[in-house]
Backbone bond lengths (Angstrom), bond angles and torsions (degrees), N, CA, C in turn:
res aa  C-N    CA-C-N  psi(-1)  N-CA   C-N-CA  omega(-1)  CA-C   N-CA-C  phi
1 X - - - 1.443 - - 1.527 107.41 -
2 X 1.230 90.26 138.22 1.747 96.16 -178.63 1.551 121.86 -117.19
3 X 1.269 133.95 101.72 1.290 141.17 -176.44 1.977 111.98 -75.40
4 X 1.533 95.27 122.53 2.013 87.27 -167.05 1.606 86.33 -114.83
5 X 1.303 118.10 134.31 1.294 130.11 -150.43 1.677 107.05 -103.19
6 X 1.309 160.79 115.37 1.365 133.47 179.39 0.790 103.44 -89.31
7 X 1.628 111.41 106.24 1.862 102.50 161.18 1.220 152.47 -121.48
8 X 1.581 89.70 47.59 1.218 117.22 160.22 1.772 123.31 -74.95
9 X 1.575 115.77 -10.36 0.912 144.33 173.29 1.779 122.40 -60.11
10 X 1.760 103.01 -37.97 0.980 119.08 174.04 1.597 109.10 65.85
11 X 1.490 129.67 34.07 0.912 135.11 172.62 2.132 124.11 -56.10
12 X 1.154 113.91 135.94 1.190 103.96 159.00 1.452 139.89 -53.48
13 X 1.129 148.83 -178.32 1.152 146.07 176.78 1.783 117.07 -69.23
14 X 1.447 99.45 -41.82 1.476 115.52 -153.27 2.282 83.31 -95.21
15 X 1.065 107.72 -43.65 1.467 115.63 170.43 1.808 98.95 -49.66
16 X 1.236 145.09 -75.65 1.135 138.64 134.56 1.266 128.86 43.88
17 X 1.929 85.17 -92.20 1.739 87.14 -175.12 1.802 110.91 -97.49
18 X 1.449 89.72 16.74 1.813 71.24 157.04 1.268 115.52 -108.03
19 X 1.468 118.21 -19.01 1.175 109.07 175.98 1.736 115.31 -70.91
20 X 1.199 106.93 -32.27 1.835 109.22 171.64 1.448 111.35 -68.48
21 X 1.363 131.29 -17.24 1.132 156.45 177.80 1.758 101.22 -64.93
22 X 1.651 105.54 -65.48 1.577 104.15 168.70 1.327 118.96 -68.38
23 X 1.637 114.97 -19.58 1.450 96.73 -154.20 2.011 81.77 -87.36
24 X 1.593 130.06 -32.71 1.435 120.06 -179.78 1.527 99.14 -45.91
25 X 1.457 119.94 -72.28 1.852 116.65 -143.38 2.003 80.57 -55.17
26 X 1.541 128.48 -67.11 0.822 117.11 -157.53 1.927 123.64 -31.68
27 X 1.132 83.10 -60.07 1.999 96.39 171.80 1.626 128.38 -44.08
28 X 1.564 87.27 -39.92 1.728 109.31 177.12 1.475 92.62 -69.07
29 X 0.977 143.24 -45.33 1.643 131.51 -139.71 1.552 86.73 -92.51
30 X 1.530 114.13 -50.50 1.709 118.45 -177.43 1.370 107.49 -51.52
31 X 1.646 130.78 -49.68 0.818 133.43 176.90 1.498 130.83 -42.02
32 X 1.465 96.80 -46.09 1.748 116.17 -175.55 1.429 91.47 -71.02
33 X 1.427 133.17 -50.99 1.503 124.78 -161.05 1.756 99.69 -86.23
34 X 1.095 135.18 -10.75 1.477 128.69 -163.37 1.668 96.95 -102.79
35 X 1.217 108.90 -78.88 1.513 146.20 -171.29 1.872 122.07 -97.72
36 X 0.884 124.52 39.41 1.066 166.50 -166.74 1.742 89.11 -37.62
37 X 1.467 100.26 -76.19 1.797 118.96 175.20 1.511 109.87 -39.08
38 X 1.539 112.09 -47.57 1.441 125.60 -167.01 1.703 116.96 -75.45
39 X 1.551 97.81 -16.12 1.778 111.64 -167.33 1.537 87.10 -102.33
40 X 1.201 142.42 -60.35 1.497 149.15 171.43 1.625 103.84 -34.14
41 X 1.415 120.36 -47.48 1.355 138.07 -166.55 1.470 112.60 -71.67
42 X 1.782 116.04 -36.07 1.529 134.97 168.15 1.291 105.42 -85.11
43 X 1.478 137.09 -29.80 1.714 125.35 -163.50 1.564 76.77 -84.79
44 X 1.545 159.23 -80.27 1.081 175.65 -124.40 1.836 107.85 -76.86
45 X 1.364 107.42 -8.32 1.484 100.62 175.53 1.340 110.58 -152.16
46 X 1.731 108.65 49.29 1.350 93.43 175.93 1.737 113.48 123.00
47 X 1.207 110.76 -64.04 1.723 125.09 -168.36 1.495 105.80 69.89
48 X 1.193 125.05 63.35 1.540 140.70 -155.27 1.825 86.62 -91.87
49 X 1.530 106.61 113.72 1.017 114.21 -178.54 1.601 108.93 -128.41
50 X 1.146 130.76 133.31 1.842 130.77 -153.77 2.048 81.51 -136.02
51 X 0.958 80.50 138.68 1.925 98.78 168.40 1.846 117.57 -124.65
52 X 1.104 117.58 98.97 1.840 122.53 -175.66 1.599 100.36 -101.24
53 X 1.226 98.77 167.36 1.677 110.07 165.62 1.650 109.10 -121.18
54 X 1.584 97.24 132.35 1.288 113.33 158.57 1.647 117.33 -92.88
55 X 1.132 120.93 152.19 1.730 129.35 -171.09 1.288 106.10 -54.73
56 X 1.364 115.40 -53.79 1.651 128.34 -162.84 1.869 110.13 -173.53
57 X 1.221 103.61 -178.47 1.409 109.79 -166.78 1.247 118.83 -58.77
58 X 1.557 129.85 -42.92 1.527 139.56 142.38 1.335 110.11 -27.33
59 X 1.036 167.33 -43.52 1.059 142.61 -172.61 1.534 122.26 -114.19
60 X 1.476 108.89 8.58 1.169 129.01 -177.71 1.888 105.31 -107.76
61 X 1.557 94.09 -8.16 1.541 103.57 163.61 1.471 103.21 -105.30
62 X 0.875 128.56 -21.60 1.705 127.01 172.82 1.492 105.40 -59.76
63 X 1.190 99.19 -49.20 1.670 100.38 -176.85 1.622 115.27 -67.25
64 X 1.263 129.48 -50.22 0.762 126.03 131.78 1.516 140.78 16.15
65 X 1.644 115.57 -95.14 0.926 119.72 153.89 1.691 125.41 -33.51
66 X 1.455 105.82 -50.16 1.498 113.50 -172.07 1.539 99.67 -53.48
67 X 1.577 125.32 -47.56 1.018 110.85 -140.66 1.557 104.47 -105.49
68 X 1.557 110.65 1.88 1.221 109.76 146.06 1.664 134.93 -70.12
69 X 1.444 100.87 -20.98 1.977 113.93 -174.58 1.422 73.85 -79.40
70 X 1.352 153.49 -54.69 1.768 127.89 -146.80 2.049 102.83 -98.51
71 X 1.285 109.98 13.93 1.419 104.51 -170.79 0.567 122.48 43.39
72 X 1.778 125.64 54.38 1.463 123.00 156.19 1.826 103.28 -112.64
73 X 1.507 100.59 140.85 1.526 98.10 -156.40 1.684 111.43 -80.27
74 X 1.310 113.60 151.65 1.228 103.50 169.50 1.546 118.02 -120.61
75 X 1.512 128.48 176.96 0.891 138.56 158.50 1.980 130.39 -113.17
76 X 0.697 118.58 104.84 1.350 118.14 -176.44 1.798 110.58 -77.36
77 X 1.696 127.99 127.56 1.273 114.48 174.62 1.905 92.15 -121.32
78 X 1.700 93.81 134.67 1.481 109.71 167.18 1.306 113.67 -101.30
79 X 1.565 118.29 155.51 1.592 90.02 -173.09 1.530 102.43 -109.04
80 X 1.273 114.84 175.90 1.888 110.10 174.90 1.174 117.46 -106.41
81 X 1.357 123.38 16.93 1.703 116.29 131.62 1.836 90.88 107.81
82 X 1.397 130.97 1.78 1.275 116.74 -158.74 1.622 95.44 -83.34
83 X 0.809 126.41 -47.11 1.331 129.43 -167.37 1.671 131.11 -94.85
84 X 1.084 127.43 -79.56 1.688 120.32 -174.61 1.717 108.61 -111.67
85 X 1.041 124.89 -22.07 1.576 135.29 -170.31 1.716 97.60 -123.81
86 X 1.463 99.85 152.58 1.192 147.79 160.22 1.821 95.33 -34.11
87 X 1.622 117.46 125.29 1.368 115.70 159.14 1.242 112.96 -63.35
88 X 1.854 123.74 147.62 1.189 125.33 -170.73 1.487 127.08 76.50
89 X 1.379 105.16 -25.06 1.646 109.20 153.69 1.798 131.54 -12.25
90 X 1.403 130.73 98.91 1.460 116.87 175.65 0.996 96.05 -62.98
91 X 1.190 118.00 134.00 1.729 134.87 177.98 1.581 119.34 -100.54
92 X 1.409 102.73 -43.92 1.717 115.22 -167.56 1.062 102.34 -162.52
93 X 1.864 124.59 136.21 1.516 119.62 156.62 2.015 107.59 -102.67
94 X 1.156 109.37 130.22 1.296 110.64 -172.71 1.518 88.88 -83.88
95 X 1.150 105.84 168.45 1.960 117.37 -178.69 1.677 80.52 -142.76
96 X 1.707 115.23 147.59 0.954 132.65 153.22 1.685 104.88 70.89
97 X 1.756 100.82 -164.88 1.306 126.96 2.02 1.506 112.93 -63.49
98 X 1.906 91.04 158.53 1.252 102.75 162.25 1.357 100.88 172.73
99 X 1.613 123.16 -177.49 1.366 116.95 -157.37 1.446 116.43 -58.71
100 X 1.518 128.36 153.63 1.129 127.60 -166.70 1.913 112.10 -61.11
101 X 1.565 85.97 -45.12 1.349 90.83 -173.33 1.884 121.74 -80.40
102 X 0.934 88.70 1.95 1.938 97.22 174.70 1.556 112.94 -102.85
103 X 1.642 107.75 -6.76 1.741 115.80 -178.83 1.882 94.42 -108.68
104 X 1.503 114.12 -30.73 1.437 117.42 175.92 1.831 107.44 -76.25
105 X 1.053 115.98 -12.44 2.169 110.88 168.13 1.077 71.00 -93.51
106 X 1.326 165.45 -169.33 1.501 162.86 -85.39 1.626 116.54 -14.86
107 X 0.813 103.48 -83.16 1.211 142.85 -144.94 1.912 109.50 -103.86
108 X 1.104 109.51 -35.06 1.619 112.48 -174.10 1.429 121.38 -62.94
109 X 1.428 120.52 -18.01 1.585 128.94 153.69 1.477 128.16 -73.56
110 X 1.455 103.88 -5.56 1.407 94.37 178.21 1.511 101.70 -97.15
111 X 1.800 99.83 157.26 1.880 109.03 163.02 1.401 129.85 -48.14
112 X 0.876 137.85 107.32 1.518 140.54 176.78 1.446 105.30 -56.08
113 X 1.714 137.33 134.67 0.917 154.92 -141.69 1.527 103.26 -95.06
């Protein structure tokens, strides 16, 4: 599973991992009801979870897009505005699960967080 970070957002650390926090359970739950084989396939080796940064919201919809043309599922987290960011904020695009190497052509050029 791959966590894509906006950080153009300028989020804190602890802002961060809750939002990667929603965007994991969220993915896991899609996963179990979508991809069933693919969520069994990640609890069974690990739960190998990688966190990158994207620049800003544009390219965190590029990815996006991409990783809808190869059917690998995503999760999008918005935030609800209580704390450091703007309500409605894209916060995180979750990738997967799914094979390492079909979330690494995504995702494998960006900086790791």
């Amino acid at each position: 599973m791959v966590f894509v970070i906006n950080h153009e957002l300028k989020m804190g650390k602890g802002k961060i991992a809750a939002q990667v926090g929603h965007a994991a359970v969220k993915a896991t739950l899609q996963s179990g009801e979508l991809r069933p084989e693919m969520l069994d396939a990640w609890l069974s080796t690990g739960q190998k979870k990688v966190c990158v940064k994207a620049h800003d919201v544009r390219q965190l919809e590029q990815i996006e897009h991409q990783a809808k043309h190869h059917q690998i599922l995503t999760s999008k987290i918005h935030d609800a505005g209580h704390t450091q960011i703007p309500a409605g904020s894209y916060t995180v695009l979750a990738l997967g699960p799914d094979e390492e190497e079909k979330l690494d052509a995504l995702t494998g050029e960006l900086k790791l967080l």
